[in-house]
Every structure is written in C-alpha cells, then in structure tokens.
C-alpha positions, -999 to +999 in steps of 0.1 A: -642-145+437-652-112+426-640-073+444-674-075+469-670-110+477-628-105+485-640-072+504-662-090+523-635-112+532-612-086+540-635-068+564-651-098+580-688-103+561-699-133+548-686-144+521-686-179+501-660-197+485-656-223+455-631-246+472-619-254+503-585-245+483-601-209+478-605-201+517-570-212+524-558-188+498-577-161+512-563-173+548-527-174+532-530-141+517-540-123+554-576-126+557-591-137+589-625-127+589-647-144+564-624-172+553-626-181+586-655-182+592-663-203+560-644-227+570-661-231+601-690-233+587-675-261+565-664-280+595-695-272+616-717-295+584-694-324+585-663-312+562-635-333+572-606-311+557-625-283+571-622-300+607-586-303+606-583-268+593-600-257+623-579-276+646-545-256+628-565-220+628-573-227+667-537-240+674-523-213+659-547-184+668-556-179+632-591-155+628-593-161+665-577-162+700-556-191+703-574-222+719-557-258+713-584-269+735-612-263+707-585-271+683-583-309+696-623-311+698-622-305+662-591-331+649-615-352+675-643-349+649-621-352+614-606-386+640-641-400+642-650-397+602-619-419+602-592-398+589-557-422+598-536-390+603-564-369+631-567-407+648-525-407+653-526-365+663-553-369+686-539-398+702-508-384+702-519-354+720-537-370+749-517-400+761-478-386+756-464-377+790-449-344+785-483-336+767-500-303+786-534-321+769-526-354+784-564-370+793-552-410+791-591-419+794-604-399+767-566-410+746-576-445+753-597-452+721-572-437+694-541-454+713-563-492+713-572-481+673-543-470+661-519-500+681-547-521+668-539-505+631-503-518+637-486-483+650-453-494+668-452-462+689-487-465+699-483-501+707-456-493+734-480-466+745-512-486+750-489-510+767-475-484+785-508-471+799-521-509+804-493-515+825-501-482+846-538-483+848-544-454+831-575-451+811-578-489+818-577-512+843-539-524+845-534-555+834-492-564+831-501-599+807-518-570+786-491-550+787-468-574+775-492-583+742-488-550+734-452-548+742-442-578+721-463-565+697-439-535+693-409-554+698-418-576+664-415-543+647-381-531+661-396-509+689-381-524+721-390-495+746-420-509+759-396-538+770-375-511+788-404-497+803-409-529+822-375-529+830-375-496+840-406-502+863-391-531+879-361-508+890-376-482+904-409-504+920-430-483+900-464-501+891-443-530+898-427-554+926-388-539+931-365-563+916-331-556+904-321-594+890-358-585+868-349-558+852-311-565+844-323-592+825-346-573+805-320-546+801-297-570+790-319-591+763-330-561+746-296-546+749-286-576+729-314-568+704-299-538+699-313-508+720-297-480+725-314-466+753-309-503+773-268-502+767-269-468+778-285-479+810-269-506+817-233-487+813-253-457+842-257-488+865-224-500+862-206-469+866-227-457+894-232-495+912-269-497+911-281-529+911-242-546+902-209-536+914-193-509+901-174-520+869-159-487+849-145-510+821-176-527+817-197-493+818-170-478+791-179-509+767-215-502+774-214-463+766-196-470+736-216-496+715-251-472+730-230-444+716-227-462+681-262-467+680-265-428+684-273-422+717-262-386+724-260-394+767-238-421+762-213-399+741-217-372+763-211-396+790-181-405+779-168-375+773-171-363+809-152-398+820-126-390+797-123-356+804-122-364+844-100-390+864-122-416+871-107-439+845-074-424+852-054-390+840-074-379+820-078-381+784-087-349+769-085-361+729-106-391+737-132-367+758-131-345+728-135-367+706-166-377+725-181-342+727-175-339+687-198-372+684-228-358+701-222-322+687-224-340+655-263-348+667-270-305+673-261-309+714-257-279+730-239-288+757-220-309+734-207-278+714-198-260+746-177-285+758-160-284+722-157-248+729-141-252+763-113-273+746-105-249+719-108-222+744-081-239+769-063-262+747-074-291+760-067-324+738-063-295+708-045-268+702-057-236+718-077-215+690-100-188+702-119-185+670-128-216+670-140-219+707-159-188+700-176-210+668-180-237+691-197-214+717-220-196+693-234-233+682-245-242+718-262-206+722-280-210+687-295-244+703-303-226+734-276-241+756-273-209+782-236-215+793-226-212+757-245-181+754-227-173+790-193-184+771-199-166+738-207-134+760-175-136+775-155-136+743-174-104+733-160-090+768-122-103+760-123-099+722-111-134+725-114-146+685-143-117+679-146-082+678-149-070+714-183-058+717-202-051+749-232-042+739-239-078+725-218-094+758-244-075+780-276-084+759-264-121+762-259-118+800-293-101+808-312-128+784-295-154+803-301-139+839-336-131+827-349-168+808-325-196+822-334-223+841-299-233+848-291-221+885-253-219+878-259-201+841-280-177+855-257-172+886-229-165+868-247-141+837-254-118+869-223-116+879-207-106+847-238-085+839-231-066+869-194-060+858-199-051+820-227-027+835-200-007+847-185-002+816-216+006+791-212+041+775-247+053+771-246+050+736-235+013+742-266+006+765-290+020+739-276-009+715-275-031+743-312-027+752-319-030+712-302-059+710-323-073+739-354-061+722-345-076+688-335-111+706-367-113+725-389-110+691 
C-alpha cells in the first residue's frame, strides 16, 4: 500500500486493501479509520472472515464504540454461511445462563445444529433448555435424548441437571428418592460434581440422614476427580470440630489441594495457617506469599490479609502507603460484606497514621491499581 493509500488510513479516508491480511495489519499497527471501515465493507458484501472480524472490532470497541450487540448480529451472519466455529460462539452466547446476551429462542437453532453436529456441551444445553421450555416447548423424553446423548460422550451434567431439578421441584415433580438415584448412578460413572453433591447432602441431611463419614468418603473421591468445593470442603471440616478436634495438617493439606487449582480463598486459608501456625510451623513470609496469591486472584480477604502485613511488617517491609491502597480498593470494589466491613475499619485506623507524603503514594498506588 503506497504513502497516500496508508495516509488515508491513518486519517480515516477510503482506502483499499489487497488482503483481508493487509487491513488487519493496518488494524494491528493503530489504525482505526479506513481499515475499519474496509473491512466492513468486506463483511457488508458477504466476506465471511470479514464478518467475524466485525464481531471482534465491535466486541472490543475497535474503530468504534463498543457494541457486542452488533458484534453478535455479525458472528450471526459468518454462523449462517456455515462457519463451525461462529455456529458454537453464537450459540454459546445466547443460551449459557450467566450470559448478559442470553435470548434461548433466537439460541435455539445453533444449540439443535451444533448438538445435532455431535457437540457434548451443546447437547446437555439443548437438553437443558428442552427440559425447561425455553425456546421450545418442554418436552422431559426430549430432554433425556439429548441427555444420553451427552452422557455416551462422557458429559454426565445433563443427568445431574435432572437430578438437580428433581431436588429442588424445579420444572419437575419434588422427589428426593429420584434424584439420589441419579446422583448416585452418575456418581458411579464418575462425576465429580454428583460425589460432591451427594457428600453436601449427607453432611447437611437433605434428603438422607446426616452421615459425616459417609460425606468425608464422598468429598474425597469428588476431590480426586478435581473438584475444588469438595477440597475446600474438607478443609473447613477438618479445620473445625465437626468430625472431632480438629485436624489442622489434614485441613491444610486440603487447602494446598485446591490452591494447587489457582483458589483464592484456597491460598488464604494457606496463609491463615502459616500466619498462626496452624498444622505448620508459624512463618510469616510465607503467610504473607500465601496472602499475596489469593489477592492476585482477586480473593478480597487476602488482599484484606496481605494489607495487614504491610501494617505489622509481618514477613514484608512495613509499608502503609500500599496497606492503605489495599484497604480503600477493597472498601471501594468488594462484594464481600465482611471484607469490605473490615477494610474500613483498618482504613480508618492507618488513615491516622499517613504522613502526607505517604498519602500522595497511597493515592498513586490507588491510581496505578485501578488502571
């Protein structure tokens, strides 16, 4: 592309490219206008790259204002040339619940084509939103299908899902004998998430009596199949006395497991133990290693932790300025009632004690964390 063409880019005229590879250079390289725009254009007669392009540069606000509502009208189009990948997205997109997109009628085609294509996940989802009435009529023979379907590939949670619906009479007639024996043949068949339920019922007596040695053996083989609940789940029964005194090596090594799997929570109950010398010998730097893993993955009460170290000079420098950036980010973002509770309280008391040249680096700090 020659100086007027690349100016033309750079200050939004029309320009042309040889290659769809061409305009993503130019996009790549920091131009928004006329790359853009090409694309588009590209897209607009039919381009199929081009219309999954255009669902990235609306996504991600690229040469425009962010819009992932355009964005999916486009993967919609490059979904209807018959591109595998746009048929999986888009389905994806509209039919997963914690999906801010989620339209289950206008999902319903991609989820029937790609199940249909032999899609595990999406077979436990068309079943899931057959069994609903969701974009279809609901139809629990249907459900099923697509259920074993799934389940010939390995991917047993549409099976929990009826289990699931049969214990909480959702979509479903209540019944408890029903969905233990689901939870128990698939449990058998080795998932994960159906040990793990079955050990929550018989700890907590839902649906069978309360049998803590029977919930234990539960936990554990759900926990070997790398369920991070069930290790964190024993960890807390360990680390309390309902199976005892408690055991605060076993709890720990529990809370190692699932830290192992980049828990937060996880890594701030490692924390707590090296920090009180619970089932290990008391070692401030490494509680303060511990802590500064759960804040990296967001966890607030390590970050509330970690700040506190920074207060003490427990196993780091004492530094106050980062303590009080980590307290107000905490009282300012968390949804945690008792982290945020408890960041304003110390916030309040390391206030006190900020030199003004200290609160300037504090207030950076804040600045340069919020980026």
């Amino acid at each position: 592309m020659g100086l007027g063409d690349r100016l033309k880019g750079l200050f939004g005229g029309k320009a042309t490219y040889a290659s769809m590879d061409e305009a993503v250079a130019a996009i790549n390289a920091g131009e928004t206008g006329a790359p853009v725009d090409w694309v588009r254009g590209q897209a607009e007669a039919g381009d199929m790259r081009g219309q999954k392009l255009m669902f990235e540069l609306c996504r991600h606000g690229v040469g425009m204002p962010a819009d992932m509502a355009a964005g999916i009208d486009w993967l919609e189009k490059a979904a209807g040339q018959g591109d595998e990948e746009s048929q999986s997205r888009i389905a994806g997109l509209l039919s997963v619940d914690n999906s801010p997109w989620r339209d289950p009628a206008r999902a319903m085609p991609w989820v029937r084509l790609c199940a249909e294509r032999g899609d595990s996940f999406m077979q436990v989802m068309l079943g899931a939103l057959t069994l609903r009435g969701e974009g279809v009529v609901p139809d629990l023979d249907e459900a099923r299908r697509w259920f074993d379907k799934a389940a010939e590939q390995g991917e047993l949670d549409g099976h929990f899902a009826i289990g699931l619906a049969h214990e909480k009479g959702d979509h479903l007639p209540q019944d408890w004998d029903e969905a233990l024996r689901i939870y128990r043949e698939i449990a058998e068949r080795g998932s994960g998430r159906a040990l793990h339920k079955l050990g929550m019922l018989h700890m907590l007596g839902e649906g069978v009596e309360t049998d803590l040695p029977a919930a234990v053996g539960y936990f554990e083989r759900a926990a070997a199949d790398g369920v991070i609940h069930a290790m964190m789940t024993l960890g807390d029964l360990y680390r309390g006395d309902r199976l005892g005194q408690p055991d605060h090596a076993e709890s720990l090594k529990w809370y190692r497991m699932a830290a192992g799997h980049d828990d937060g929570e996880a890594w701030y109950r490692v924390g707590q133990a090296y920090d009180l010398g619970r089932g290990v010998e008391q070692d401030y730097l490494k509680a303060c290693e511990a802590f500064s893993e759960a804040a990296s993955l967001d966890y607030d009460m390590g970050k509330v932790a970690l700040g506190t170290k920074y207060v003490n000079g427990d196993g780091v420098v004492r530094d106050l300025p980062r303590a009080y950036a980590l307290f107000f980010l905490v009282a300012r973002e968390t949804d945690d009632e008792d982290a945020r509770s408890e960041a304003r309280r110390l916030l309040t008391e390391v206030a006190d004690d900020l030199t003004p040249s200290q609160r300037a680096e504090a207030e950076q700090n804040i600045l340069n964390w919020s980026a």
